[in-house]
C-alpha positions as CSV (number, residue, x, y, z in Angstrom):
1,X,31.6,2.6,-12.2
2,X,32.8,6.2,-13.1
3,X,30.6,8.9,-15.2
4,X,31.9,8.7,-17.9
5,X,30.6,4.3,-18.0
6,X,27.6,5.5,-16.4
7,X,26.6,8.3,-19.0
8,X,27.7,5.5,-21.5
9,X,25.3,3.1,-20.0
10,X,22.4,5.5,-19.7
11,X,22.4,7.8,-22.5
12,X,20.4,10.7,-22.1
13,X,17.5,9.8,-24.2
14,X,17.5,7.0,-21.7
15,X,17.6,9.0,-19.2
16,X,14.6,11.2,-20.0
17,X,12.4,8.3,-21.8
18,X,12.8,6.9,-18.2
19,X,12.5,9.8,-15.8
20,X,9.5,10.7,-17.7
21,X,8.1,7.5,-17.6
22,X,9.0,7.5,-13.9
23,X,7.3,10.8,-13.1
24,X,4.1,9.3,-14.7
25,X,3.7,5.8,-13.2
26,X,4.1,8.1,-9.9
27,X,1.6,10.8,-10.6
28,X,-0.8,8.1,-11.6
29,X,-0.4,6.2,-8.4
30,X,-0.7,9.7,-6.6
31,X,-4.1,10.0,-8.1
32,X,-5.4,6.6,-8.0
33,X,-4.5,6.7,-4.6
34,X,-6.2,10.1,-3.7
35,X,-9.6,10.3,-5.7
36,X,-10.3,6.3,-5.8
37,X,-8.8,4.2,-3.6
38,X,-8.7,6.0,-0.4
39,X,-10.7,8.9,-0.7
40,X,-11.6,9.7,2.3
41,X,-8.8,7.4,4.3
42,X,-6.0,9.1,6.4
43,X,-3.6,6.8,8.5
44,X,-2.3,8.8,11.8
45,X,1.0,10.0,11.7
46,X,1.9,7.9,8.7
47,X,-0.5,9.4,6.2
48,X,1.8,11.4,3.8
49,X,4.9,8.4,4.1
50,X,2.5,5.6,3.7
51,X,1.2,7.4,0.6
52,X,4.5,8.0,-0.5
53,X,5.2,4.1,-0.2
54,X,2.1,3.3,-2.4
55,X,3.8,5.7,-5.2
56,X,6.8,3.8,-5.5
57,X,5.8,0.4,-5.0
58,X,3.1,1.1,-7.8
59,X,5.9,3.5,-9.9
60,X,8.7,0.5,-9.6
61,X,6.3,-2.4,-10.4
62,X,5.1,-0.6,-13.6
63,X,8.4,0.3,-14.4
64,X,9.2,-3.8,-14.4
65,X,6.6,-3.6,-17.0
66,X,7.4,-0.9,-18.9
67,X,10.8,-2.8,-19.4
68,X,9.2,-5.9,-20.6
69,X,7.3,-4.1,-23.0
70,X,10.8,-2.6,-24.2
71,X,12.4,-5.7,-25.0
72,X,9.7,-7.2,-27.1
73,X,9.8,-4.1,-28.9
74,X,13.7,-3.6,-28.8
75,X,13.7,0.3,-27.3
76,X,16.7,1.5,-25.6
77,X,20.1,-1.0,-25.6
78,X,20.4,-4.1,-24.0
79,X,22.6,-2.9,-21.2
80,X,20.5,0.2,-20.3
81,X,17.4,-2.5,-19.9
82,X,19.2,-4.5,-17.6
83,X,20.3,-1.9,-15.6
84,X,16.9,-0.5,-15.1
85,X,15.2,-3.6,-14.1
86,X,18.1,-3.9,-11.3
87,X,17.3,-0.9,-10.1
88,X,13.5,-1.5,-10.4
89,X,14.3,-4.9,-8.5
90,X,16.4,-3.9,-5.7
91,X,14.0,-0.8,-5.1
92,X,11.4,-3.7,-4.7
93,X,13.0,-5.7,-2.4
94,X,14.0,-2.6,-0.2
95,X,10.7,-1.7,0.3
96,X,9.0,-5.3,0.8
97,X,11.4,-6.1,3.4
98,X,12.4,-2.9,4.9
99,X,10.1,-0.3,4.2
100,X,6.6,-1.2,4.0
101,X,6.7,-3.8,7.0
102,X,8.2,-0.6,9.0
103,X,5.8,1.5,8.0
104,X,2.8,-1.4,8.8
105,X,4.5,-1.8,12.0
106,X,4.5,1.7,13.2
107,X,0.8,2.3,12.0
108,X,0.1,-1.1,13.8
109,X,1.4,0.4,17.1
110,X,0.3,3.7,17.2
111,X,-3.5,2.0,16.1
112,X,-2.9,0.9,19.8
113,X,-2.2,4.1,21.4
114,X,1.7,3.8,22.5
115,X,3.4,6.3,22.3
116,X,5.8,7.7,19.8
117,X,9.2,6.1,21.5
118,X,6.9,2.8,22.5
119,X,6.1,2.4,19.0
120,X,9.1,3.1,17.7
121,X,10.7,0.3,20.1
122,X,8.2,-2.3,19.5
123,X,8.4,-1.4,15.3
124,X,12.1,-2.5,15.6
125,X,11.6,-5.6,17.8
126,X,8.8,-6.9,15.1
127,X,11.2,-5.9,12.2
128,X,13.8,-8.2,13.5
129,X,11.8,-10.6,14.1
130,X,10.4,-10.1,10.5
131,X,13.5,-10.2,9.2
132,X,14.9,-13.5,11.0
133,X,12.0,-15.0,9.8
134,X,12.1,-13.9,6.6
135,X,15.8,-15.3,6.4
136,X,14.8,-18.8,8.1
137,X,12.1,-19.4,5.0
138,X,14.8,-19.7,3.1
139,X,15.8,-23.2,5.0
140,X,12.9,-24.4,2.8
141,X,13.4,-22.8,-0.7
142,X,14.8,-25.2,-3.0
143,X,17.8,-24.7,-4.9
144,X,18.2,-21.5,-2.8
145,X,22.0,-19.9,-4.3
146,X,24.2,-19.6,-1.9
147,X,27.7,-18.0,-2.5
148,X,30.4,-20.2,-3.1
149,X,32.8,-20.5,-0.3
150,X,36.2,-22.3,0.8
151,X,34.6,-24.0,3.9
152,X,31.3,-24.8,5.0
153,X,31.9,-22.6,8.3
154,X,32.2,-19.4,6.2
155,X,28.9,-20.5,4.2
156,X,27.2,-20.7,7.5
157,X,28.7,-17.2,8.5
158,X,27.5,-15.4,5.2
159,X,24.2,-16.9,4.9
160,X,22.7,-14.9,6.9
161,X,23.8,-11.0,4.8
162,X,22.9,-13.8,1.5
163,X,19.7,-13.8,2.9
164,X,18.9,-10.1,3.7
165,X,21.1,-8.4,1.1
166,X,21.7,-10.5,-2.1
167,X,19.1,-10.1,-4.7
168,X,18.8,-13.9,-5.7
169,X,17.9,-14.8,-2.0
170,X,15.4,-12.2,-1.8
171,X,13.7,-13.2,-4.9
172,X,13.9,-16.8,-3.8
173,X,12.4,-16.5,-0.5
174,X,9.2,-14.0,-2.1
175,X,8.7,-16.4,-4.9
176,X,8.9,-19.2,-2.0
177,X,5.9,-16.7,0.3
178,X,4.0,-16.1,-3.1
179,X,3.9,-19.5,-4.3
180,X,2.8,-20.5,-0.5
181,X,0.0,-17.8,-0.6
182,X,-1.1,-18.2,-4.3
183,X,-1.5,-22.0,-3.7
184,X,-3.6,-21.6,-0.7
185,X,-6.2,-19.3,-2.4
186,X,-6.2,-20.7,-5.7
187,X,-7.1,-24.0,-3.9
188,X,-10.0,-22.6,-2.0
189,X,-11.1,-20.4,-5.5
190,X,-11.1,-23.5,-7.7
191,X,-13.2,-24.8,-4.7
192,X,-15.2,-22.0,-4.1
193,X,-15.9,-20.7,-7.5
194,X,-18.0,-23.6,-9.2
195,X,-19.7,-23.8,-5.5
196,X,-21.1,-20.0,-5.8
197,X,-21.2,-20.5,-9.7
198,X,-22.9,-23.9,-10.3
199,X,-26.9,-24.6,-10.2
200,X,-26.1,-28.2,-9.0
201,X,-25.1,-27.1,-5.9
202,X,-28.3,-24.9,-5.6
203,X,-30.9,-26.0,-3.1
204,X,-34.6,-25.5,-3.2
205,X,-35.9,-23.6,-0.1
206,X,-38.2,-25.8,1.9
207,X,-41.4,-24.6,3.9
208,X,-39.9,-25.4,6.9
209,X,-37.3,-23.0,5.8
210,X,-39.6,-19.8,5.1
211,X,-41.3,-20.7,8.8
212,X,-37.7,-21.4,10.5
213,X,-36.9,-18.2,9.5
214,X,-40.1,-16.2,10.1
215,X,-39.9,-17.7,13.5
216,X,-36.4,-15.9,13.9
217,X,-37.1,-12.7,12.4
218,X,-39.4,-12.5,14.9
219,X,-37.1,-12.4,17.7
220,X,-35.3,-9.4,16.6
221,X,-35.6,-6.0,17.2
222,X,-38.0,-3.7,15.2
223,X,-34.6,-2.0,13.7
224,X,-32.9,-4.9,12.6
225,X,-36.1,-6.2,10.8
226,X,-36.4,-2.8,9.2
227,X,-32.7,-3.2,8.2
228,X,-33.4,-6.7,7.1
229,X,-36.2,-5.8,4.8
230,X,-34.3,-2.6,3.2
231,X,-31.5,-5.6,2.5
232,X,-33.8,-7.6,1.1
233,X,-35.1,-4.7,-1.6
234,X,-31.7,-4.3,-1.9
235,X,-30.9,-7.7,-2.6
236,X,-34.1,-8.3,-4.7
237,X,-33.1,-5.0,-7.1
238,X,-29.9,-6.3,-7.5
239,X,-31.0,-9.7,-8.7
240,X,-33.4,-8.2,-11.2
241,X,-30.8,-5.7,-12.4
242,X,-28.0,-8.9,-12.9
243,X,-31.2,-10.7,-14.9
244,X,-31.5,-8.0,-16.9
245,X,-27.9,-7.5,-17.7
246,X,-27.2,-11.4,-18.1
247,X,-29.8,-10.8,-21.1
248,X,-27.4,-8.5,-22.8
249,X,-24.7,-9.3,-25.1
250,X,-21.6,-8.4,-22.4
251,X,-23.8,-10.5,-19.7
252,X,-23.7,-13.8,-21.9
253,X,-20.1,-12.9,-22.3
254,X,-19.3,-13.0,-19.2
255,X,-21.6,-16.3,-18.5
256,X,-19.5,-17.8,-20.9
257,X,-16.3,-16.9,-19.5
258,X,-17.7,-17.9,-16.0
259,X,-18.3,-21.0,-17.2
260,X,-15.5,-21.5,-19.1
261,X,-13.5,-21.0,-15.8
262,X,-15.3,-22.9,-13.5
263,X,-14.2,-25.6,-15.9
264,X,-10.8,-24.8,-16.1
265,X,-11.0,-25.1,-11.6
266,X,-12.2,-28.3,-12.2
267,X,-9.4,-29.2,-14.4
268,X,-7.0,-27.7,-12.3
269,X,-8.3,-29.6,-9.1
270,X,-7.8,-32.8,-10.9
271,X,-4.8,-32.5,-12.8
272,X,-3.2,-31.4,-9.4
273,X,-4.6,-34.0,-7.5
274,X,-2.9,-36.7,-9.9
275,X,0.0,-35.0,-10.1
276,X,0.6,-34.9,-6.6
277,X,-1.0,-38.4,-5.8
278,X,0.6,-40.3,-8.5
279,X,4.4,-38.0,-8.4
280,X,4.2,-37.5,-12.1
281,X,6.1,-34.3,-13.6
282,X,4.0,-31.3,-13.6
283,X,1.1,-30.9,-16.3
284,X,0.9,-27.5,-18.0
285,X,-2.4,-26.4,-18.1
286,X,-4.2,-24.2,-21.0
287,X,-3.3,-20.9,-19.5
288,X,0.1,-21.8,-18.7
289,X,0.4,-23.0,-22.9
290,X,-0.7,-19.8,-23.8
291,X,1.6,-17.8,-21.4
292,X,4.8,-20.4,-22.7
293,X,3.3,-19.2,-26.1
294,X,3.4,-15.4,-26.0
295,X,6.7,-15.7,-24.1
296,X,8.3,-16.9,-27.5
297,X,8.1,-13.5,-28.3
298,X,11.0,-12.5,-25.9
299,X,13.9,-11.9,-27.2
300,X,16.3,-15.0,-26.8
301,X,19.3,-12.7,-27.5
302,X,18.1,-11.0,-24.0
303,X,17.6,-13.9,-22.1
304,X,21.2,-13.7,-20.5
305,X,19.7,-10.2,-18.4
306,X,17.6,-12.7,-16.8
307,X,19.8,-14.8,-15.7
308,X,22.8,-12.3,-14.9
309,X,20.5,-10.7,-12.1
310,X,18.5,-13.7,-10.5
311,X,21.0,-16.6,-11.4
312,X,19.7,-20.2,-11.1
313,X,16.5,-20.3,-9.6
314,X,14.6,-23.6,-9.4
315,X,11.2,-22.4,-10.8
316,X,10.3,-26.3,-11.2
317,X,10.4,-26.6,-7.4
318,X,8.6,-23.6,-6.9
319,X,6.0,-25.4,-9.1
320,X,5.8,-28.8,-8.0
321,X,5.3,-27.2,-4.3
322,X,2.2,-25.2,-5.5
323,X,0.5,-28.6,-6.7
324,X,1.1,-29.9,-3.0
325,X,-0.2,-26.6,-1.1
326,X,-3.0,-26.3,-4.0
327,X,-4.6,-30.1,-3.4
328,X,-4.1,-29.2,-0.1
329,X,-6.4,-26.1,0.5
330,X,-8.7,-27.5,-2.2
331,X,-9.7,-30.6,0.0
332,X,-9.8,-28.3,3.1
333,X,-12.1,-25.6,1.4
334,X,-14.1,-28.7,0.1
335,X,-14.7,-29.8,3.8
336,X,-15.4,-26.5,5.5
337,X,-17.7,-25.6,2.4
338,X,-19.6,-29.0,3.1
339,X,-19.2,-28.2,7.3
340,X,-20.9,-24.5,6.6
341,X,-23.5,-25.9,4.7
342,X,-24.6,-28.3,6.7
343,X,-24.6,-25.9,10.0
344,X,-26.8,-23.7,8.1
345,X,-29.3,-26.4,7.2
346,X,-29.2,-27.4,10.8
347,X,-29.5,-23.6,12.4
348,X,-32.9,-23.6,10.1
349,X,-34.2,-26.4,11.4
350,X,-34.4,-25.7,14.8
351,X,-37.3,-24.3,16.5
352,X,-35.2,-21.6,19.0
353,X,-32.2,-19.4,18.0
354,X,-29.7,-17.9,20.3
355,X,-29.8,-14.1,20.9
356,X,-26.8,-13.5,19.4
357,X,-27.9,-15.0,16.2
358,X,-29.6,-12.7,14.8
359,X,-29.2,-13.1,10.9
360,X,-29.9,-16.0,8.9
């Protein structure tokens, strides 16, 4: 592409609506970083880079926004758009599987006090390693695109740059990690949630309890029964103060909407679990209506960009794989919620506690 396309392609109102935009999203993530998020946090050696990271991670990903917003409101041309979200995208991908493990690596092995060629060395055997892995995932992503080729021994020679350097790949494989991590927690929150949330699952506290208890108090140290009590003001002031602000009009709100979820990870639980159990096609939920809803707003006439840049994904299969993983940590949250509270019913019943146990 010569100048002459490329100063077609991005015009110079482009170019400045973008920079500026740019410059913002990155000054913003400067600040957040500084004066909120870690204000008084300094990482050895790697301070000013990692902070540099954080920028541009947080500058591309709002930028991915900021081009959204742009189609639904039609700003700039349709090829500018496009371009701008591949830049936005490969910029990602650079620094999720180049970059930032680099950087965690380093800062990992300097944590351990190696020295400077020591980490260096063992930052490039874990990248490798990172990487290799990284491209073996993609053995279980399905539908993962592969470029066409004469022979399958020159499929099996390219797969390996398809899976560290082409954009479709990359995207596959995070989608493929994301889905596996998302599934996992959403399973244990749609366990967790109606457990911390719901008075069913309350239990009155016993006599036998309070004396259990006194009885272990007692066999601390002065200091950690001071500490204990200061928690206990603490916890008792906070408990009045979320009384009083569950009386106000944003407190039954947020009941509401609490409630309203812990619903919804009920639903979800059992929808999955059929799904799953019984092989039938996936089940949109409410929030995922809503979401297919407000998407109808996209420009179909822009739908091409999509697929231009991340080709023919299998988003069903991505799908169908998070009902599997979701049941999954569900039932296993289920049975180390019910393990954990049953140890702590037994720990309070016994008469003698071990020295190292020294909180309740």
């Amino acid at each position: 592409m010569d100048v002459a396309a490329l100063a077609d392609l991005v015009p110079a109102d482009a170019l400045v609506i973008v920079g500026i935009s740019w410059l913002l999203f990155f000054l913003f993530a400067y600040a957040f970083f500084s004066m909120w998020l870690f204000q008084d946090y300094e990482v050895r050696d790697t301070g000013v880079f990692s902070r540099f990271l954080f920028c541009v991670t947080f500058m591309l990903s709002f930028s991915i926004f900021e081009v959204l917003i742009f189609e639904l409101a039609d700003i700039l041309r349709p090829a500018t758009r496009q371009l701008i979200w591949q830049i936005d995208l490969v910029g990602l991908a650079f620094l999720i599987a180049y970059m930032i493990p680099v950087m965690q690596f380093y800062t990992m092995a300097r944590e351990q006090r190696l020295k400077r060629h020591q980490a260096i060395v063992v930052t490039i055997v874990l990248e490798v390693s990172f990487l290799y892995a990284f491209w073996k995932s993609g053995e279980y992503v399905p539908s993962l695109p592969l470029p066409p080729t004469s022979s399958t021994g020159a499929a099996e020679d390219t797969s390996y740059w398809v899976g560290l350097f082409s954009l479709e790949g990359f995207i596959s494989r995070v989608g493929f990690l994301g889905v596996n991590f998302m599934a996992i927690l959403s399973g244990f929150g749609a366990v967790n949630m109606p457990y911390e949330s719901m008075t069913i699952f309350w239990r009155s506290v016993a006599e036998e309890d309070i004396l259990g208890l006194e009885r272990r108090v007692r066999q601390n140290l002065d200091m950690i029964v001071i500490k204990k009590k200061r928690i206990a003001y603490e916890v008792h002031a906070a408990r009045r103060t979320d009384t009083v602000e569950k009386r106000t009009l944003k407190g039954r709100v947020f009941n509401w909407i609490g409630m309203a979820f812990c619903g919804f990870c009920v639903y979800k639980m059992i929808m999955s679990t059929v799904n799953v159990v019984f092989r039938r096609d996936r089940d949109t939920d409410p929030i995922t209506n809503v979401v297919v809803k407000l998407l109808y707003l996209w420009p179909s006439l822009h739908s091409r960009h999509i697929d231009a840049v991340l080709g023919p994904i299998d988003y069903y299969g991505f799908a169908s794989w998070f009902d599997v993983l979701f049941v999954v940590s569900a039932t296993v949250s289920i049975g180390l919620l019910g393990l954990l509270n049953y140890s702590k019913l037994s720990r309070t019943a016994q008469d003698s506690f071990s020295a190292f146990d020294k909180y309740p």
